[in-house]
N, C-alpha and C positions, 0 to 999 in steps of 0.2 A: 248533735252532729259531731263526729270525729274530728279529731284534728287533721286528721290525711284530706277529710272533706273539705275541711277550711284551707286551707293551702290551695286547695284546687279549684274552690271559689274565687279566693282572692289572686289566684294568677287569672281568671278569666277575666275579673273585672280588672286588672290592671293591660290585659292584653284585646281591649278593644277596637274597633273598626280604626277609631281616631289614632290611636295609643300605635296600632301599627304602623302607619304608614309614616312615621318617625323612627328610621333607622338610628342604632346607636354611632357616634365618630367613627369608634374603631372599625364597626362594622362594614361602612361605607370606605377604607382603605387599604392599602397592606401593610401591614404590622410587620414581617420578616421582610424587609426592604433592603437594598443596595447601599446603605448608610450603616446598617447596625450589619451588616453581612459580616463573619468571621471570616471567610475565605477568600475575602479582599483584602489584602494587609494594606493597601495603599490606594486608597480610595481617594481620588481626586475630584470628581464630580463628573467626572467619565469613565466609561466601563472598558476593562482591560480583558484581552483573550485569557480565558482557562484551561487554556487547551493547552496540558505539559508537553508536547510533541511541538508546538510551534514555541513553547518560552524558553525547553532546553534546546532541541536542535537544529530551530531557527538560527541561530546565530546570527541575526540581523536581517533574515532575508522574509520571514514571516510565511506568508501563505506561498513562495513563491515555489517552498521544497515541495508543496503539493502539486504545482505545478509540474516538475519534475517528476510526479508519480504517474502521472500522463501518459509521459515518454516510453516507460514501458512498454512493449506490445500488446502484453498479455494485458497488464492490468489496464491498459487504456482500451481494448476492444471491449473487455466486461464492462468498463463506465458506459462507453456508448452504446452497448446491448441495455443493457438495465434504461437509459433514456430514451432508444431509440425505439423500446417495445411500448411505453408511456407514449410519447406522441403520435406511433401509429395508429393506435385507438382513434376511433371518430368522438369529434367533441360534441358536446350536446348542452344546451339553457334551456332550463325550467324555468315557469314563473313561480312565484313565489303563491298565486293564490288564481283563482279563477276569473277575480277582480276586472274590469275591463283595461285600468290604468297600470297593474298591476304586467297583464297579460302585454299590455304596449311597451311597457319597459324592457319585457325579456327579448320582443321585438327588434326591440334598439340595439340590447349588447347584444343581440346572436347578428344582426347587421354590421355592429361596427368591428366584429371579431372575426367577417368576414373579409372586411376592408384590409382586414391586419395579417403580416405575418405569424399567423398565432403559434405555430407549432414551434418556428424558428425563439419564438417569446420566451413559451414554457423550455422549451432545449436550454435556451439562457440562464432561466432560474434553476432548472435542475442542477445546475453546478455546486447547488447549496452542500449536494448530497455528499461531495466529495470534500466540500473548504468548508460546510457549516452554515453560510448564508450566503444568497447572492443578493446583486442590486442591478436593477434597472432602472434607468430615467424614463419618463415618460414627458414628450415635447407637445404641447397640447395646440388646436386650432380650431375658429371656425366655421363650421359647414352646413350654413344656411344659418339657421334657428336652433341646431346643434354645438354643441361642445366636444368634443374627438378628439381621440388622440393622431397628431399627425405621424409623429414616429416612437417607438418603444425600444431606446437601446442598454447592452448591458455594458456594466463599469468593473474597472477590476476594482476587488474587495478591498484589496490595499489603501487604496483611496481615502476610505471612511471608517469610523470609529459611532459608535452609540454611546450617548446620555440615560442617567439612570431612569428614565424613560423609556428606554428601548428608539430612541429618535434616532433616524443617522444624521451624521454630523461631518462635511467635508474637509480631509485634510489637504491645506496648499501650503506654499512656500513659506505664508508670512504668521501662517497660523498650525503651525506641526503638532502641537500639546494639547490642545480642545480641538480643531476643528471649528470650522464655519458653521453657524444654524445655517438649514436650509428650510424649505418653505413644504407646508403641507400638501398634499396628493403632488406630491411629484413623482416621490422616487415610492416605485414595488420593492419592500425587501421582503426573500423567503428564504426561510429557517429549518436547519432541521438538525434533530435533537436537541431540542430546547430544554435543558434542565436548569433550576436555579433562578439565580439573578443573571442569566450570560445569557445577553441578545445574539452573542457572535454561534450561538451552538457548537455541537462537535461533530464532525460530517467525516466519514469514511478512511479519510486523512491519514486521520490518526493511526487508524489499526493497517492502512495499506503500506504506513512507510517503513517498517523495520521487513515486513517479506520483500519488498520491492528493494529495499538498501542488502539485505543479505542474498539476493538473485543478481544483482547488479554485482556485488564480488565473488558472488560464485563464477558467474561469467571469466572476471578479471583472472581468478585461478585456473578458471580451465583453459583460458586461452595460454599462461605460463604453459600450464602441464603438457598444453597440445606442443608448443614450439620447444618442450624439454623432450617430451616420452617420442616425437613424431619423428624423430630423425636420432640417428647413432652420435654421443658425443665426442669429438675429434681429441686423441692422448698420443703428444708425440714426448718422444724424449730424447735431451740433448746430451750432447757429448758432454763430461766432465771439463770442466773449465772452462767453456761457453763465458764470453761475453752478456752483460745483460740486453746487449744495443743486438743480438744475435740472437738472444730468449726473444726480444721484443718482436725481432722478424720472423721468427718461426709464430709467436702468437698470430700475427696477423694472418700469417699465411694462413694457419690452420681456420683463421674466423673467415677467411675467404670458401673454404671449401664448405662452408654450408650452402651454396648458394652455384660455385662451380661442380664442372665436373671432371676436373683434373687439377690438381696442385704442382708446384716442382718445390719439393723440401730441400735444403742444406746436406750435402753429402754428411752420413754418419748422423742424421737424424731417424728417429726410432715411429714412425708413425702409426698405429692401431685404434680402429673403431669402437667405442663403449656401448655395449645396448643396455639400455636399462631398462630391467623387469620391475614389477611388479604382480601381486597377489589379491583376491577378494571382490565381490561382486561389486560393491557399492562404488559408481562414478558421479561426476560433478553432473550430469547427463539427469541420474536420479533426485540429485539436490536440487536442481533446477526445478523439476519438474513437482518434486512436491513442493517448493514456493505458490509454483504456479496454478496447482490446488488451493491453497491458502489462498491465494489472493481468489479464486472464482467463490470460495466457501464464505469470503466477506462480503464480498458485493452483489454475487446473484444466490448465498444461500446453498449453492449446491454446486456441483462441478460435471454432471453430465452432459449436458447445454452447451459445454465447451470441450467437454475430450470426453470422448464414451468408454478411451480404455482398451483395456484388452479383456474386459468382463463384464461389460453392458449388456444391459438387455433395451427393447422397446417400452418395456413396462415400466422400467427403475427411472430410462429416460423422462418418461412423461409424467412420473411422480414429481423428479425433478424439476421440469418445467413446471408444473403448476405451482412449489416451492416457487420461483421466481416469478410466478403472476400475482403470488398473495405479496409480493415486496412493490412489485407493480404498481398493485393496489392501493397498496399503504402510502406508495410516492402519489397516484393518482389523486387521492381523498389530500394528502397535505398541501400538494399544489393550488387543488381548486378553491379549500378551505382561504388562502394566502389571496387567492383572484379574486374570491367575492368580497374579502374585506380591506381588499385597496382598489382595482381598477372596478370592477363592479359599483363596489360603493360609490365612488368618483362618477362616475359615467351616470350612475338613476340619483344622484344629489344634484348633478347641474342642468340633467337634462329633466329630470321626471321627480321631483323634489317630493316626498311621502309617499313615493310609491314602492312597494315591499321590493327587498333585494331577490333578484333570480339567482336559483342555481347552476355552476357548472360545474359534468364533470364528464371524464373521461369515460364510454362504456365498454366493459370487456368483452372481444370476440365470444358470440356464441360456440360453445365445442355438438355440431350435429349431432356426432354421434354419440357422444355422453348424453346428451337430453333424450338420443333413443333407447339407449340402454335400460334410465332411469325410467321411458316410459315404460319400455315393455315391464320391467322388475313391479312398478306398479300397477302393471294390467295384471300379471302375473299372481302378484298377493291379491289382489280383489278377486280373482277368481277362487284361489284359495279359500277365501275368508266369505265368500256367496256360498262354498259347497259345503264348509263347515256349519255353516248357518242353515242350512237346506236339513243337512244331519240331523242340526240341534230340533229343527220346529217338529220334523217327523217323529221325534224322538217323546218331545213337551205335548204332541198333539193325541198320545196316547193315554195321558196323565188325567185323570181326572180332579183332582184335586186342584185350585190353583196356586195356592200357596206350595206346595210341593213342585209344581208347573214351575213357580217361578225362581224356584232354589235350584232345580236343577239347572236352567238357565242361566242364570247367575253363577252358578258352580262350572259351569262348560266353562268360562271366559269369551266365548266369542261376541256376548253382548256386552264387553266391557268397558266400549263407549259407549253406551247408549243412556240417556238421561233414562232416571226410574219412571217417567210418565209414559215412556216409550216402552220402557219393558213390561211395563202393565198393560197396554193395549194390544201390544204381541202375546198377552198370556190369556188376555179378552177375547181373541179374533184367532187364538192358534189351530181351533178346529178350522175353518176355513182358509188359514194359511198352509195347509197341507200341500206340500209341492207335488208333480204328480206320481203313482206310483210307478219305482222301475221297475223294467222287465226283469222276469224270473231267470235265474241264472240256470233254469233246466231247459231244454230244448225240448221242444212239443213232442218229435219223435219216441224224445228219451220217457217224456211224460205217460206218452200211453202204452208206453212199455213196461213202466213200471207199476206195482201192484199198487194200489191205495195206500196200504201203512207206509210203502218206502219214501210215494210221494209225500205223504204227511211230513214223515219225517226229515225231509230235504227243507223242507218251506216253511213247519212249526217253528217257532221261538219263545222263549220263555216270556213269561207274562211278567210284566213291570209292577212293582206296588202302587195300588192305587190305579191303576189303570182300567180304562173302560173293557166291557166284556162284552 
């Protein structure tokens, strides 16, 4: 026996039935944990934001400048299009198994989720998307022989802080530095962008607030520009040896005529209108507007959905939209993944205890007439691939040989799904798979008009090798 063989022996017998089911320490925890993290410099036994956008230009206000990103127009309709296309979807719970106890469970949460404002719930949590996570309490009561939640409300994020568990932990007056423990299935929290050790994620935040900060002073310039370039600037000139107290009254006068439509100047004052030109396409108009790009290209992915332009088409549109349903998507699956493994869970542990967790989740609008397209493009190729096949058997059914039968068949491709047991009962059966013959492409008239040999030779074909005679 080789030594490669003894190795392979002796991992077998050391990796027995018993031997397995003894996982190693390490195996059963995480080794790259919130303790040894290098990119913690300050580790206290609670976990701090990583998000450099909230540690530099927070300035003490934390999540609240995303707040502020809100305010926007622009960027705040794209936040509530991206959530408001998620909760239009009709929701839907599966059970987990076909099980009877199993099937009663899914019963319960699609009952008590109709009890609930659920859409308003999930709108709550989706806030993750923009600050990173959100939290909701849930107030529980109950109802009958049930367990229910009576209300599900949300909390601002500020509030709370995570343990290097990912636990939240409440911050109040008498405890700012750690935070309160609070108590199991209470609070939903949902996350998005979870990378690392940071339960807080990084949510949209980040990348909305430098477009949203540099639109907001674009604004602030153009509005300068509009009240510099919108009107003529008033240039008088005073007599030599003018008083300043006489300067001073001529200024006022002249800052009154922005707004009058007649002045009375100081006899021997020089008064003339300034216009000020300017040159070159580029206006604060355009600056604006490609922000405004920037911010739909972060949050919905694309920017047709919201301004079509001056060079849209229908087509590029609905590229675009679908762009923003795969994002949909993506929020859909994170959301529901968050619900079955808090309120779900919760809800079939108190009320249905070992009964499999049901799933929920958002399903997307069927598109009609794409699933008709796609059928017909599929009736389309079957027909194709029926007449191709029809070609081929006419073709294999003249063959006598089978093995040549079934090379040429094989060499067509068109039976290039077919298991080889298949294509040897097609090379079995090919004489009586003969489709029937088509009509002759001469016309009977033409037929007996024409002499024997012409005919012959209109309807002769050359003889195949191996073919029957």
């Amino acid at each position: 026996m080789s030594r490669k063989r003894k190795r392979n022996a002796s991992f077998a017998e050391a990796n027995t039935a018993d031997n397995r089911k003894n996982l190693p320490a390490q195996a059963r925890g995480m080794i790259a944990n919130a303790r040894n993290d290098i990119t913690i410099p300050y580790y206290s036994g609670v976990m701090q934001y990583v998000d450099d956008m909230l540690i530099q230009r927070g300035a003490g206000k934390g999540l609240k400048i995303y707040d502020e990103i809100e305010r926007d127009t622009h960027a705040g309709s794209v936040l509530d299009k991206r959530r408001k296309q998620l909760t239009a979807r009709e929701w839907k719970v599966e059970a987990f198994s076909t099980a009877a106890r199993d099937i009663a469970a899914a019963d319960f949460v699609r009952s008590v989720f109709g009890e609930l404002p659920f859409d308003r719930i999930c709108e709550d949590l989706l806030d993750a998307t923009l600050k990173g996570f959100a939290i909701s309490e849930i107030v529980w009561k109950r109802d009958g022989a049930a367990i229910v939640p009576a209300e599900i409300r949300a909390h601002d994020q500020r509030r709370f802080m995570f343990d290097e568990d990912w636990r939240p932990r409440l911050l109040t007056m008498r405890n700012m530095m750690q935070g309160d423990e609070l108590p199991d299935r209470k609070f939903i929290v949902h996350r998005y962008a979870v990378k690392g050790n940071n339960p807080y994620g990084i949510g949209l935040g980040s990348r909305l607030f430098w477009p949203v900060l540099f639109k907001r002073e674009g604004i602030a310039f153009w509005l300068h520009f509009l009240d510099k370039f919108a009107g003529p600037t008033v240039v008088a000139t005073s007599p030599y040896g003018a008083l300043s107290d006489e300067q001073n009254r001529l200024l006022n006068i002249l800052t009154q005529a922005r707004t009058s439509s007649a002045i009375v100047a100081p006899v021997g004052s020089d008064v003339k209108f300034l216009e000020a030109s300017r040159s070159g396409s580029v206006t604060y108009q355009h600056f604006l507007e490609y922000w405004d790009r920037q911010i739909s290209i972060c949050v919905c992915g694309e920017t047709l959905t919201t301004d079509i332009g001056n060079s849209g088409s229908r087509a590029a549109s609905e590229t675009h939209a679908d762009m923003l349903g795969l994002l949909v998507d993506s929020d859909a699956d994170l959301l529901s993944g968050t619900l079955r493994d808090s309120l779900i869970r919760w809800l079939v542990d108190f009320n249905f205890p070992g009964a499999g967790l049901p799933k929920v989740w958002r399903e997307r609008p069927s598109d009609a007439k794409a699933e008709a397209e796609v059928k017909k493009a599929e009736a389309e190729a079957a027909v194709a691939a029926n007449a191709a096949l029809r070609a081929v058997l006419t073709m294999v059914a003249r063959i006598a040989d089978d093995s040549q039968a079934r090379l040429f068949m094989v060499a067509s491709g068109v039976v290039k799904d077919f298991d080889d047991e298949v294509i040897d009962i097609i090379v079995e059966l090919r004489a009586s798979l003969i489709p029937p013959p088509m009509p002759d492409l001469v016309s009977p008239g033409a037929a007996a008009a024409a002499p024997p040999s012409a005919l012959g030779a209109a309807v002769q074909r050359p003889p195949l090798p191996g073919a029957q005679r």
